[in-house]
C-alpha positions as CSV (number, residue, x, y, z in Angstrom):
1,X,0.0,0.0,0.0
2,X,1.4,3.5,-1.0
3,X,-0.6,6.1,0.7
4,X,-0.3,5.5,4.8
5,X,-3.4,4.0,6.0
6,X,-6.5,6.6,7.5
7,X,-7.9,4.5,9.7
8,X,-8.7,0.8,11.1
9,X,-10.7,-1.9,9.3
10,X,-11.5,-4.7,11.4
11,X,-11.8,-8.1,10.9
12,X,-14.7,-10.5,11.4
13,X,-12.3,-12.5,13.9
14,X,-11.5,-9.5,15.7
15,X,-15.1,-7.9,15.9
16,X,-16.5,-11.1,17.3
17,X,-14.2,-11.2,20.1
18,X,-14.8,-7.4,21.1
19,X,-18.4,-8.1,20.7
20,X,-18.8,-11.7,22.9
21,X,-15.3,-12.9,24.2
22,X,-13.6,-9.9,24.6
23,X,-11.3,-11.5,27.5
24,X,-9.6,-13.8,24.0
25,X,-9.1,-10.2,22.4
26,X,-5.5,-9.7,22.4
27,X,-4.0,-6.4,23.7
28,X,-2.3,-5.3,20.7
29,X,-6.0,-4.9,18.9
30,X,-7.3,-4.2,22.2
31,X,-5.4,-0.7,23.1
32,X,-6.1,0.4,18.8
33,X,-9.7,-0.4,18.9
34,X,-10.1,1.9,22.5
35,X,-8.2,4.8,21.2
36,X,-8.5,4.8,17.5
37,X,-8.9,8.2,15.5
38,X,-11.0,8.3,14.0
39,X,-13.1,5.6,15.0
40,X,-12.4,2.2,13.9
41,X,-14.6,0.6,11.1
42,X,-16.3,-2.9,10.6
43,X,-17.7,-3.8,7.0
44,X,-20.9,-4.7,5.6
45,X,-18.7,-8.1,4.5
46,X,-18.1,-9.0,8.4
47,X,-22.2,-9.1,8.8
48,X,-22.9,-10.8,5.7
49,X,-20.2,-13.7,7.1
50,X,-22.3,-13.2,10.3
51,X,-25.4,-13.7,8.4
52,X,-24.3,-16.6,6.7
53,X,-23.1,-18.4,9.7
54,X,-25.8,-17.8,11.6
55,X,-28.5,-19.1,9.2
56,X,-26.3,-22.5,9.0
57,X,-28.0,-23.2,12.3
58,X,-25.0,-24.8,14.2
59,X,-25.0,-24.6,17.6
60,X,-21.6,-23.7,18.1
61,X,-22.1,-20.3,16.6
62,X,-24.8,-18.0,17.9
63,X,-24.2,-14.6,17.1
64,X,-27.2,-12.3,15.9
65,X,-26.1,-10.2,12.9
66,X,-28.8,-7.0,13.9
67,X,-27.5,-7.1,17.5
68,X,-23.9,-7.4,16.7
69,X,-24.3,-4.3,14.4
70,X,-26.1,-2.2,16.8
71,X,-23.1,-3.1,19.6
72,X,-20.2,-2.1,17.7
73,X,-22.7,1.0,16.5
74,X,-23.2,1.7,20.2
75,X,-19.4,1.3,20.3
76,X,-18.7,4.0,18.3
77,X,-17.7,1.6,15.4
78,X,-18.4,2.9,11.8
79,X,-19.7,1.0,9.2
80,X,-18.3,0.4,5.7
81,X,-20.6,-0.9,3.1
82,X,-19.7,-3.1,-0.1
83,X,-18.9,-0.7,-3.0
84,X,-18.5,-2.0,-6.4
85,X,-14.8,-0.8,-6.8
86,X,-14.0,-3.3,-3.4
87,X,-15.9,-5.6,-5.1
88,X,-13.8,-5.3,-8.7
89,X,-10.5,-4.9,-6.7
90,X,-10.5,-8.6,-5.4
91,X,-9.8,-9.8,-9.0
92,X,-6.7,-8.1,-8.7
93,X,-5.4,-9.5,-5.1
94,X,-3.3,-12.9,-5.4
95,X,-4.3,-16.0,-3.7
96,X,-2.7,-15.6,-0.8
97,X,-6.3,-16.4,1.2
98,X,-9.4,-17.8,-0.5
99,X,-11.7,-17.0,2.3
100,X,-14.0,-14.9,0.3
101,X,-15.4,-12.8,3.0
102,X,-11.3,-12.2,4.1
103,X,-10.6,-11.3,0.3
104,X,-13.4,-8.4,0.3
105,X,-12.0,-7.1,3.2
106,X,-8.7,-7.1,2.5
107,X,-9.9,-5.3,-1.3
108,X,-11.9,-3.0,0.9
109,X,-8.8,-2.3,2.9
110,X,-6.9,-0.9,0.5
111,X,-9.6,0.7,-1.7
112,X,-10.2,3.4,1.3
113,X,-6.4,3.4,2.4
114,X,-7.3,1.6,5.7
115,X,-5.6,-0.8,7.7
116,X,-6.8,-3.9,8.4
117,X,-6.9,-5.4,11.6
118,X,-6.8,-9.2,12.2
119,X,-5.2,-12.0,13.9
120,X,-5.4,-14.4,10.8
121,X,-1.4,-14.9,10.2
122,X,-2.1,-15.4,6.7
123,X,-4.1,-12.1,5.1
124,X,0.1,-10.6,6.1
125,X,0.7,-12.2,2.8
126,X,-1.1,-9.3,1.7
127,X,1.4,-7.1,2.6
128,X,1.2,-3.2,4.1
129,X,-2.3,-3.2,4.0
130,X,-2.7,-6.0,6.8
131,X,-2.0,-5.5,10.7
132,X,-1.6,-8.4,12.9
133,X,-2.3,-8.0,16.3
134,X,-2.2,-11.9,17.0
């Protein structure tokens, strides 16, 4: 990524732990999430996953997309939506991940000059436009 980064994407990982473990999120995303500037964003993509997930029915997962949304809202999270240049700009990234919900963000990421913020080891092989806070 050229242009330094305006702000904090967050993964789908990441958000989930804020939201409903937040005792497994690690420090490192912790103390950026609490003090970012401006606030940190969570995509459209993140809720979609949610979505998706949750309508599998499995009783391992049972996170409600709405209420997760409103949270990070109430937060002081922003939300990102799915523009069609995110959406053009995956065909472009390398298959470093095939998670298509990780790809979108990372596309997203870099479309808005955003960092994003994850503890997935493997979106750094997407370079400067990844932060790991594992």
């Amino acid at each position: 990524m050229a242009a330094e980064s305006v702000g904090l994407l967050v993964d789908t990982h990441l958000l989930l732990w804020w939201a409903t473990l937040p005792e497994h999120l690690p420090a490192a995303a912790r103390i950026p999430l609490e003090s970012a500037e401006p606030p940190p964003l969570f995509s459209v993509v993140s809720l979609w996953e949610v979505a998706i997930k949750a309508s599998l029915g499995r009783g391992d997962f049972q996170v409600n997309p709405l209420a997760l949304r409103m949270g990070l809202l109430q937060d002081g999270f922003r939300e990102l939506p799915i523009q069609v240049d995110h959406v053009l700009a995956v065909q472009h990234l390398p298959w470093v991940h095939r998670d298509p919900f990780d790809r979108l963000l990372v596309a997203q990421a870099a479309q808005e000059r955003l960092s994003l913020l994850t503890a997935d080891r493997t979106l750094l092989g997407y370079g400067e436009v990844v932060r790991w806070v594992g």
